[in-house]
Each structure stands twice: as C-alpha cells, then as structure tokens.
C-alpha positions, 0 to 999 in steps of 0.5 A, a space after each residue: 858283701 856280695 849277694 849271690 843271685 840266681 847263679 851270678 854275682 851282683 851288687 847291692 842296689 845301693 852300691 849298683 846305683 852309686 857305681 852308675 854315678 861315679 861312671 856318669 861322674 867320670 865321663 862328665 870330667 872327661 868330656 870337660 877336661 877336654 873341652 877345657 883343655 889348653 889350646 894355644 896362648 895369645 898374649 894374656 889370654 888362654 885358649 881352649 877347646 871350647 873356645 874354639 868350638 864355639 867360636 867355629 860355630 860362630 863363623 858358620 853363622 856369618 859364612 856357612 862352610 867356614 866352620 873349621 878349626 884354623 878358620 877359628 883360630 885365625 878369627 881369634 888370633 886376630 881379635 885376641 891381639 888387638 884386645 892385647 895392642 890396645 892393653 899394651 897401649 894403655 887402653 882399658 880392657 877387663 870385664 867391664 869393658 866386655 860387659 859395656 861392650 856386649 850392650 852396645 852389641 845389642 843397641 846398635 847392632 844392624 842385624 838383630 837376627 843374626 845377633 840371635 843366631 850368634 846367641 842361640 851358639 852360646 846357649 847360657 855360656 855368658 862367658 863363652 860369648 863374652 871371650 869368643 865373640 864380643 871381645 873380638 868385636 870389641 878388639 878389632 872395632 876399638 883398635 882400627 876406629 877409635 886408635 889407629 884412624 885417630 891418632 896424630 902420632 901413629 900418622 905423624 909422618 903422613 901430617 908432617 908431610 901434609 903440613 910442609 906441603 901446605 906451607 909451600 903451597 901458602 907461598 905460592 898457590 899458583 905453583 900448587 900442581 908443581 910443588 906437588 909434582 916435586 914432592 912425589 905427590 899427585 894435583 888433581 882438579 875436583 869440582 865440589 857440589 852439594 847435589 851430586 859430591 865429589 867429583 874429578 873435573 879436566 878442562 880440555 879448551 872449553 870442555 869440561 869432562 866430569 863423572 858421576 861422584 861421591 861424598 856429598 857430605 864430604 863435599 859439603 865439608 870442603 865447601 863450608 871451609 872454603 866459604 872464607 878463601 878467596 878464589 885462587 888462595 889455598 885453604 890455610 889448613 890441613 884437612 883431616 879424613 879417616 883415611 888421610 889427609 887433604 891440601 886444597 886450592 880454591 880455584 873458581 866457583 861454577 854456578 853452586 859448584 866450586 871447583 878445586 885443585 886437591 893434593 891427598 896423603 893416605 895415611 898409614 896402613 893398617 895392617 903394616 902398623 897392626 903387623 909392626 905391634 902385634 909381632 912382640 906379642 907372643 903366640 903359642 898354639 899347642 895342638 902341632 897339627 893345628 898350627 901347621 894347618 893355620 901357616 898352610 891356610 892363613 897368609 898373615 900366620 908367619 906375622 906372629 911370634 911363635 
C-alpha cells in the first residue's frame, strides 16, 4: 500500500529499506560478474578479469610502469603453459603442489620484502595469489630447472654427440683439437685453478696470455676428476653442466694449475623445445581487442595456438 505523504508518494520504511538492499545487492552481482568474467583459456585453466587485475598489479611491484593488460596476460600465458607442459609430461600439479610450493615461496625467498608487497595485492584472496602468482612461479621454476636442465632425453642429440666425440678423442688423444675441428666443434686450451676458476690459456713461444676467469667451484669439479688421468690422456667420460656437456684433456700440471684442452656442447635451447610443447596446447583469449594487443607487443604471441 502507498502512503501519501506530504503531497508525494513514498514507500513504507520497511519496504524503502529492502529496495536499498536489493539495489546494493544488484551492483555487488554486477561488479562480480565482471571481474569474474571469462577472459581467455590456456589449456585447462580459465582466465578472468580478476585474474588479470591482480595478476597486473603484481608486475607493478617488480617493475613499476608495466602494469598493463597484455604485459599481464603474457606473464600468464607463459606460466600457464608451463603449468600445462609439465601435466602433459606426467608431472604432478593440483592443489597440493601450489600449497607446497607457496611454502617454499615463503622459506626461500631472497626478498621477503617484495614477497610482502606481492601479498598486500592479494589481501585475503588466497586463491587469487595461489593462480596468478605461485603457480607461475611454480610453472616456469619447475619446468626449465628441474625438467628441461635435467633431462638426458630432451638433450639426447646434444649427449649423443658428446659421447661419440669422447669415443674418438679415447683413441686418439693427441688428435683431440683435430678430431673436433671435423666435427664442427670448437678445442679450446683452459687452465683450471682453485683460486682464481677457469680461465682461457694460448701458449705463444714461451708466452702465456690468461684473463681473469670464473667458476672457481667449477674448476674444482674438473680437477677432482682428473686427479686420476694421466697428463695427456682425455678424462673417459662426458662431463654434464646445466647448460651443456664437456670433453676435456689433461694436457700438463703448472704449479697447482692444471691445464687443459676442452671441447663444450650446449645443450638444447630452451625456448625453441619450450615453443615445440606449448604450440599443441590450445590458447583462446576472448577480449578481441586484448588479443591484438598481446600479437602487436609480445613477439613469442604468434608461437601459440590460437
């Protein structure tokens, strides 16, 4: 029933005070259903509005000025499709793992600091913080470090090669510059010290030329392992880095220094396997406008699968 009051029409109180919930009711849907809305797909993994917000905000706090919508999107992208390599590969990721990970987040990090800020973005969104930040962390962490440095079959090519290489160079270690210019691949002479690393040594008459080196644990590696070989005999196994693998020669020991003769194969690249999985893996970004904007800015964004 309406009350007519003092010449207008007006609602009950009761009825006044349940319009204004329904109307702050109403905007809360609405400003929900927006950040809620689907964005784009990688994978498995939906995409929203928030996602991207939040995930924005984040990459203010590393680098302040990047905050943008596509700088975001890439970020995700990328650590999305890593997420979904590693399932493809057989690799454990669910909740558990971003819980796990999250932990070693928080006891390892080298910049507590920025951790905090990166938290303060999130506020009590724990889901939020686990999608949008630990589980690109988790992604792009586990994937390069643990799967691709790793793997004997991802560098299969790149072992094979070392190995036949070593194999030649065993029967003949006096050739071992010579074989390795056949092969396409590159002698150097080291000299190897537990004080100052590794370092690039030429003999010119009775001159030596050396600059400053690097990788003093490196150098201790090599020396421990070639405390058994005999001075001109190539050590009888390939060595194995991160980011390679190494044929060496003992060639003569100078003072504590051992000098050496090294043949180095790099393994695999990266981006070029990263680009060979994720290219099966399905990308649909559903905000046109933002697509055009990420294959405008973003290089690597005609790699996907769109």
């Amino acid at each position: 029933m309406m009350i007519r009051r003092a010449g207008s029409w007006a609602c009950p109180p009761g009825r006044r005070d349940m319009g204004r919930r329904w109307i702050l009711l109403l905007s809360v849907l609405i400003l929900l259903s927006g950040c809620s809305k689907e964005i784009a797909q990688i994978g498995e993994i939906s995409l929203s509005e928030r996602d991207l917000s939040l995930r924005a905000k984040v990459s203010e706090v590393y680098y302040p000025g990047s905050g943008r919508r596509y700088v975001a999107l890439a970020q995700l992208i990328k650590g999305y499709l890593s997420w979904e390599i590693l399932r493809s590969m057989g690799h454990r990721v669910d909740p558990e793992t971003l819980q796990g990970e999250a932990k070693r987040i928080e006891e390892k990090t080298q910049a507590p600091q920025v951790l905090e800020r990166v938290k303060q973005v999130y506020g009590r969104d724990r889901k939020g913080y686990l999608n949008t930040f630990v589980r690109v962390v988790y992604g792009e962490r586990v994937l390069y470090n643990e799967v691709f440095l790793n793997s004997r079959e991802i560098h299969r090519k790149e072992s094979r090669q070392a190995e036949e290489f070593l194999q030649e160079a065993l029967q003949s270690p006096a050739s071992f510059r010579g074989m390795a210019r056949k092969r396409g691949l590159q002698a150097v002479a080291l000299r190897l010290s537990l004080r100052e690393g590794i370092l690039p040594w030429r003999e010119e008459g009775r001159e030596r030329r050396s600059s400053s080196g690097s990788g003093i644990e490196q150098a201790k590696r090599l020396m421990e392992a070639l405390s058994r070989t005999k001075p001109g005999e190539v050590y009888p196994e390939v060595i194995e880095w991160l980011e390679g693998f190494q044929v060496i020669r003992y060639l003569r020991k100078e003072g504590k220094d051992l000098v050496v003769q090294s043949v180095s194969i790099a393994k695999r690249d990266y981006e070029e396997w990263f680009w060979e999985k994720a290219s099966k893996i399905p990308v649909r970004i559903y905000d046109h406008a933002l697509r055009e904007e990420l294959l405008r800015e973003v290089a690597w964004a005609r790699n996907l699968k769109l």
